[in-house]
N, C-alpha and C positions, 0 to 999 in steps of 0.2 A: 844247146845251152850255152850261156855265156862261159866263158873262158877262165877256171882256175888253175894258174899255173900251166903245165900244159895239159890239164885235165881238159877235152873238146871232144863233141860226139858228131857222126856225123846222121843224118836220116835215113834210116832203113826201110825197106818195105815188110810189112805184119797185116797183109791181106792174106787170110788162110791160113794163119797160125793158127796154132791150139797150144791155152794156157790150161793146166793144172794144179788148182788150188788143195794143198793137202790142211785138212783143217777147216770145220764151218761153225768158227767160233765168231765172237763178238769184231775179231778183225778180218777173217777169211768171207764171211757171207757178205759185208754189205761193202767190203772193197772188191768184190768180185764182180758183184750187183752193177756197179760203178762203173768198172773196166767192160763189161758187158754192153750195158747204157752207151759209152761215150765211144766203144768198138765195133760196132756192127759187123765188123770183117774178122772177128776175129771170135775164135770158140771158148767159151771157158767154162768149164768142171768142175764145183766142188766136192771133193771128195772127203770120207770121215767114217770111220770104223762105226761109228753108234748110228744104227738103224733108224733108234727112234727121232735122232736128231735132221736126219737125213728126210725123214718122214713127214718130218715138224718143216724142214724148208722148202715141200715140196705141197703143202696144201696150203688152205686160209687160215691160221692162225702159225704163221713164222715163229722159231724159238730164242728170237730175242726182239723186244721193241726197242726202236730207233725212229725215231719221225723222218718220214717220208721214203724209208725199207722197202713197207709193202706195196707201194708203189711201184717202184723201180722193177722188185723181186715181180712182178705179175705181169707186167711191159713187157720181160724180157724173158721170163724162165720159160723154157720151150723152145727159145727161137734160137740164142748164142748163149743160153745161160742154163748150165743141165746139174743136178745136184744127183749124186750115185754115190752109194757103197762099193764099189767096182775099182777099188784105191788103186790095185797094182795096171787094168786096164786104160785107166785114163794115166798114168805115167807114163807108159808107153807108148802111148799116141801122142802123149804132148811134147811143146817144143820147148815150153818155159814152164819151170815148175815153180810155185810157190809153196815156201815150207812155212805157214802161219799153224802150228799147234802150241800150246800150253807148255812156259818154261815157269814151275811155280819153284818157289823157296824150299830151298832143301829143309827137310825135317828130322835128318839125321846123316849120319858123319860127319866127315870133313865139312866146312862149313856152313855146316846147318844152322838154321834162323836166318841166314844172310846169302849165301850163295846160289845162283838160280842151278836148277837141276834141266838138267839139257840131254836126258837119257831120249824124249820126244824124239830129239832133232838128229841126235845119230840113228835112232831105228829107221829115222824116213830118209835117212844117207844109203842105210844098206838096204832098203826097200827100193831105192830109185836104180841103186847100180843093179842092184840084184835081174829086175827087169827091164831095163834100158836095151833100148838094140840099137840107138841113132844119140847122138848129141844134145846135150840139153843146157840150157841154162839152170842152174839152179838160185834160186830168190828167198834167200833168208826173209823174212818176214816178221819172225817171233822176235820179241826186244829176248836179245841174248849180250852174255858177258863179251867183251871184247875179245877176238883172237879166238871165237867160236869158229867162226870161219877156215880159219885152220886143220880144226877136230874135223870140219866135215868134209873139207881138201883131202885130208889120209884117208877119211875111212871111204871117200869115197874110189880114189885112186887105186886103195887095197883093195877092193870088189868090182872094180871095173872090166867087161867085157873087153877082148880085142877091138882096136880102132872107135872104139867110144868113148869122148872126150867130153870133160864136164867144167861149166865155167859158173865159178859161186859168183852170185850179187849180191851186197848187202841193198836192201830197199826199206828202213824202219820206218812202220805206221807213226804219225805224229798226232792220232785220233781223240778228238773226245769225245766222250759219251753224249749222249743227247745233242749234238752237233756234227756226228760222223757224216751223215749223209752232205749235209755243206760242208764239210773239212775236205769230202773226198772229189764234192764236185767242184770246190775253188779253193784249193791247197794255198798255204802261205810261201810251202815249198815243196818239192817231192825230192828227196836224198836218195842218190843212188849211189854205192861203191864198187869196186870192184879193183882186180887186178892193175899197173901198170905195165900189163905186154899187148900184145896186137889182139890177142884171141880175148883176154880181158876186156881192153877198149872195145873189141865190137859187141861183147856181151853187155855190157853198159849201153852200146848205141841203139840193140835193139830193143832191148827197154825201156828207154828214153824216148822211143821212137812209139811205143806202145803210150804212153802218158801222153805224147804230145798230141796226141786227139784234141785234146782239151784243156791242157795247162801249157800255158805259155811259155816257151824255151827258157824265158831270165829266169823263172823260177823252177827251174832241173837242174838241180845242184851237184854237182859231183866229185867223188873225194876217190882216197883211196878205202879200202875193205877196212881196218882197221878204224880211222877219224868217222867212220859210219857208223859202225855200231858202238863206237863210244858217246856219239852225240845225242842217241836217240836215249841212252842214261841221263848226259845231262842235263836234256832239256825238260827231263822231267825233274831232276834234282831241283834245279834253277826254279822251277815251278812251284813246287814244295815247298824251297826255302823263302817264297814270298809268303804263300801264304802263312807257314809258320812265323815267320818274323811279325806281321801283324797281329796274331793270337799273340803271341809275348808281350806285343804292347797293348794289347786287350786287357790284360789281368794288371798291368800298369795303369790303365786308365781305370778299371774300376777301384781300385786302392786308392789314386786322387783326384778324382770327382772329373777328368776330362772323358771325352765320349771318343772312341775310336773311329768311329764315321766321320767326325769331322774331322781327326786325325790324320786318316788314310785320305780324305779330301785330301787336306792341306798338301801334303806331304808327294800324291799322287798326281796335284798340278805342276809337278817340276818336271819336262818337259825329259831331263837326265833320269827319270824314275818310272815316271808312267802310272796310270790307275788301275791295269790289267792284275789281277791276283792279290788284290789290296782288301778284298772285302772280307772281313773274321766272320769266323763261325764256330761251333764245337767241335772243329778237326775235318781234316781230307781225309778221302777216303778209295775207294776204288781197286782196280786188280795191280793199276802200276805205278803210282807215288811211292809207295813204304818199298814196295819188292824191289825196286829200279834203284831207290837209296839205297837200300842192302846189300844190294848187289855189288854197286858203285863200293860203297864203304869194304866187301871184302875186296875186291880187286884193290884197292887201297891198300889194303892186309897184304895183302898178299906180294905185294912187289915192292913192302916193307916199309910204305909210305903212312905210318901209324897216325902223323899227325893231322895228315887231310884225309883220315879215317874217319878219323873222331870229331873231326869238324862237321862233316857230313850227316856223322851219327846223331849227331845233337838234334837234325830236322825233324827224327825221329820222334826223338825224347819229347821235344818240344811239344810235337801233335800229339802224343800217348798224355801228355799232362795237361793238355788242353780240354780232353775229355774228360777224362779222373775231373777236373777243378769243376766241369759243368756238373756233374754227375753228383759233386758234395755239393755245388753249388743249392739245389734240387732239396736235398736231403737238408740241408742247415737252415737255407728259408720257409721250409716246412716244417720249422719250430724242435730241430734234429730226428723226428722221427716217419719213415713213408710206410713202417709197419702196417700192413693191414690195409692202404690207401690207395685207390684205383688211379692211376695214372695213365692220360689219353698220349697216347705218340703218335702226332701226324708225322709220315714219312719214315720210313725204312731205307729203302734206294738212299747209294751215295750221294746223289748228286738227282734235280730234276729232269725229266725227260726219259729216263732210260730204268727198269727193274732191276738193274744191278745192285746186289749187296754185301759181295764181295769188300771185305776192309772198311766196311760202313760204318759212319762213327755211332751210330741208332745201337748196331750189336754190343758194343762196350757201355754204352749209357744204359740198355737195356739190362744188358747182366749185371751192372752196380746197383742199378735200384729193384730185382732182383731178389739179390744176393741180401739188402738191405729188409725185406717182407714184403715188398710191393707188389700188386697186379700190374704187370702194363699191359694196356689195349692198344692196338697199334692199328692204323688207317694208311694205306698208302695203292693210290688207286692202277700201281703197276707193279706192287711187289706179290708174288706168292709165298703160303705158309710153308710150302714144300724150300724155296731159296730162302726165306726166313729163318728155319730155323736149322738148314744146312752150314748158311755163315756161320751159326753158334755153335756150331758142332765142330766144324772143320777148321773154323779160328779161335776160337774163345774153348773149346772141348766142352761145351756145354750142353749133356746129352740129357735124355729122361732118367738115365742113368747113376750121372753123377750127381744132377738136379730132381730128382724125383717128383718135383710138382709143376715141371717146367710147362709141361702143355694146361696144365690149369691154370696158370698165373701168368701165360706169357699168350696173349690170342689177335689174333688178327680179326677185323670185323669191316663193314664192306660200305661203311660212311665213317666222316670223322662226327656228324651226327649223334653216330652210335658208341664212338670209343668215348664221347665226351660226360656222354649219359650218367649221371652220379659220379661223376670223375670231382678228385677233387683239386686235381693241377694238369694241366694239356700243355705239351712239349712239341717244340716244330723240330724237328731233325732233317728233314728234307726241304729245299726252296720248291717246293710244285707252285706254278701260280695261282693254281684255284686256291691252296691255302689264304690267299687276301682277297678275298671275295666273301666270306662267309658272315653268317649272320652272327657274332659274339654274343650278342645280347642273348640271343635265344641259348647258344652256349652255356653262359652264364648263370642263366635261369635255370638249368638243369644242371648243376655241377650243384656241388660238395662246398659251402662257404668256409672260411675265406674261400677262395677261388684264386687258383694261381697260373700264370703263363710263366714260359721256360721257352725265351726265342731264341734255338740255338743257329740260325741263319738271320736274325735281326732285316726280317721281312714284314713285317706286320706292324703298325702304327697304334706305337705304344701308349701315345695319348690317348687316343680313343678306349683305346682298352682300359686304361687308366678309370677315364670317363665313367663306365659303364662298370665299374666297380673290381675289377680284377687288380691282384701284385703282378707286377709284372717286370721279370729280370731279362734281360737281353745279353749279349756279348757287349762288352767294353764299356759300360754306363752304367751308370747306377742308378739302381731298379727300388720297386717295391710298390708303395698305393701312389696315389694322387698325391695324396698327404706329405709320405714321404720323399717324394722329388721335388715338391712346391720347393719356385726358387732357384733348384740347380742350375736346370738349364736354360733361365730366361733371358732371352736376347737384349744384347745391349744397345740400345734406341742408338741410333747416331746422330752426333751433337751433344748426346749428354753429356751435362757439368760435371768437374771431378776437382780437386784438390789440385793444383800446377805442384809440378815436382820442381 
């Protein structure tokens, strides 16, 4: 890799290595998949206590979609790519372990709501020393608090066998959902950290040496352990705070009649800005925006830094009131009441391409209108009722329990077709493409008049819907019938005459 400071690696040979991946979650399977794909000489193991997950990645239907997974996962599984429950046997054959399991948001003690719980990542420190007999690298994976690395230095050092040495890497995924598979096969960047002593440096170079299969040396970054795993917070913080900063001026534009797409245009062609995380919607979502803020904001806290806490915090806030405002949004245009009113939700999943609904803004919109009298029918052609109404339970604590008519009033149905059916307003939560393909008018014909749209991703072309007789409210513009927009937004002829000032 290019040269930072005297951070330099030099090329190793990793013919006949064996990696162990502990973890076959949304980042351990399809960077494993990858490293397998673009390795051919080298073995890799996913390993995971859950059977049935283990099971799910070993037949034809994988337990997560990602475009272009099952691909990869079928090319290779069998040949340098072997998925087992056998956690403590594949540590001990391998050379390089990776530690990608679940660091989620504490939910109690010390700080809880914001601090990530990293109980995970020490039990697989004392499971690696525990059965280690030879030298390993060890390969943080999981997005962890800064100076986690540390925790797993002691507890590894403290369980350590005679003459078996262990060298931690920071390597933070920089994935996205529904674009993992090209994130993984043409990186922007791959961050490695590690130690500054010799045994350090060469555990960075055999890993660097591993990537460089297929990503280009200028882009193997490398830092020290610490600048690592802080960057993999920021760069989601930085993420977040774009796209919250244009929902802020979403709800500014619709108070004075400007439209935030041309906004975000405008403002996106400055070359010092960029277009990338400019487009509003009803809130972000997913496993690591809010957790990675939180995290971020307690380490803030925590080394007394209260007031780039709180600046942080606000990215939060921001996204939590983004939803709440679509959610009354819904409820006020529908004449204050959704009592009793069947409402269609295409999309669930955070984001398109991927069934994740993990921090989904659909679960918060869902339980306001809800909580309000509504049915909602919900369409989304890669979410299950099983993660469906898991989010609501595990985030929102929204059980049959505390909700007692939840499974009657809350149903998943297997067209938007169907959710539409006597609906009397249909809500986009998710971008899937096929949403702008469909036929509205037939839509229309079979809903509940008025008839209302709710585009909380501002993907569907509102004139037409206009057209064809629906209100229809978007993010950042100002919505309603035909009628009522006549006028706002009509373009200004150029050359037209005006009053000289």
């Amino acid at each position: 890799m290019a040269s930072q400071g005297d951070w330099q690696f030099a090329t190793m040979p990793v013919a006949g290595k064996k990696i162990c991946c502990i973890g076959a979650g949304y980042v351990g399977g399809p960077t494993m998949a990858v490293i397998a794909e673009k390795c051919p000489d080298v073995t890799v193991t996913v390993v995971d206590i859950s059977q049935p997950r283990i099971d799910a990645w070993n037949s034809d239907s994988l337990p997560i979609y990602e475009p272009g997974l099952e691909e990869i996962v079928k090319a290779v599984r069998g040949k340098n790519l072997f998925f087992s429950t056998a956690v403590e046997e594949a540590i001990a054959a391998a050379d390089i372990v990776f530690v990608s399991v679940n660091t989620p948001t504490k939910t109690y003690g010390i700080g809880a709501g914001k601090a990530a719980n990293v109980k995970n990542l020490e039990l697989c420190a004392r499971t690696i020393a525990q059965v280690s007999t030879s030298d390993k690298i060890v390969v943080e994976k999981s997005t962890v608090p800064v100076k986690t690395a540390e925790t797993l230095k002691r507890v590894l050092k403290a369980n350590q066998k005679p003459g078996v040495n262990f060298e931690i890497v920071s390597n933070p995924e920089f994935l996205a959902e529904g674009t993992a598979i090209r994130d993984l096969r043409a990186p922007s960047r791959v961050l490695v950290g590690g130690d500054p002593t010799d045994s350090g440096r060469a555990a960075v170079s055999q890993l660097c040496s591993v990537y460089e299969h297929w990503v280009p040396r200028e882009k193997l970054l490398t830092t020290n352990l610490w600048s690592s795993e802080l960057s993999k917070l920021v760069a989601n913080a930085f993420l977040a705070q774009r796209i919250s900063s244009i929902n802020a001026i979403s709800a500014l534009c619709e108070a004075t009649g400007a439209d935030v797409s041309e906004v975000a245009r405008a403002v996106g062609s400055d070359v010092r800005i960029g277009s990338r995380f400019l487009q509003s919607s009803v809130g972000f979502g997913g496993s690591c925006f809010q957790k990675d803020i939180l995290n971020l904001v307690y380490l803030c806290q925590t080394y007394g830094l209260q007031e780039v806490a709180d600046y942080w915090e606000k990215v939060v806030t921001m996204n939590d009131y983004q939803k709440t405002r679509f959610a009354k949004q819904i409820v006020g245009k529908m004449f204050n009441s959704v009592t009793g009113k069947r409402i269609a939700m295409l999309g669930f999943a955070f984001k398109k391409d991927t069934g994740d609904t993990r921090e989904t803004a659909a679960a918060y919109v869902a339980k306001n209108l809800l909580e309000e009298g509504a049915t909602v029918v919900v369409y989304d052609p890669k979410v299950t009722a099983e993660s469906m109404f898991m989010e609501l339970q595990y985030t929102l604590g929204m059980t049959e329990e505390t909700f007692p008519a939840l499974k009657q009033r809350l149903l998943l149905v297997g067209s938007a077709a169907e959710a539409v059916e006597g609906a009397h307003a249909l809500t986009v939560m998710t971008e899937w493409d096929e949403f702008t393909t469909y036929d509205y008018g037939a839509f229309f014909a079979s809903m509940v008049k008025p008839a209302f749209v709710f585009d909380g991703r501002n993907i569907l072309d509102h004139t037409a819907l206009r057209a064809i007789g629906f209100d229809v409210y978007g993010i950042g513009s100002r919505g309603g019938s035909a009628a009522d927009v006549a006028g706002l937004s009509a373009p200004i002829a150029a050359g037209a005459g005006g009053a000289a000032e």
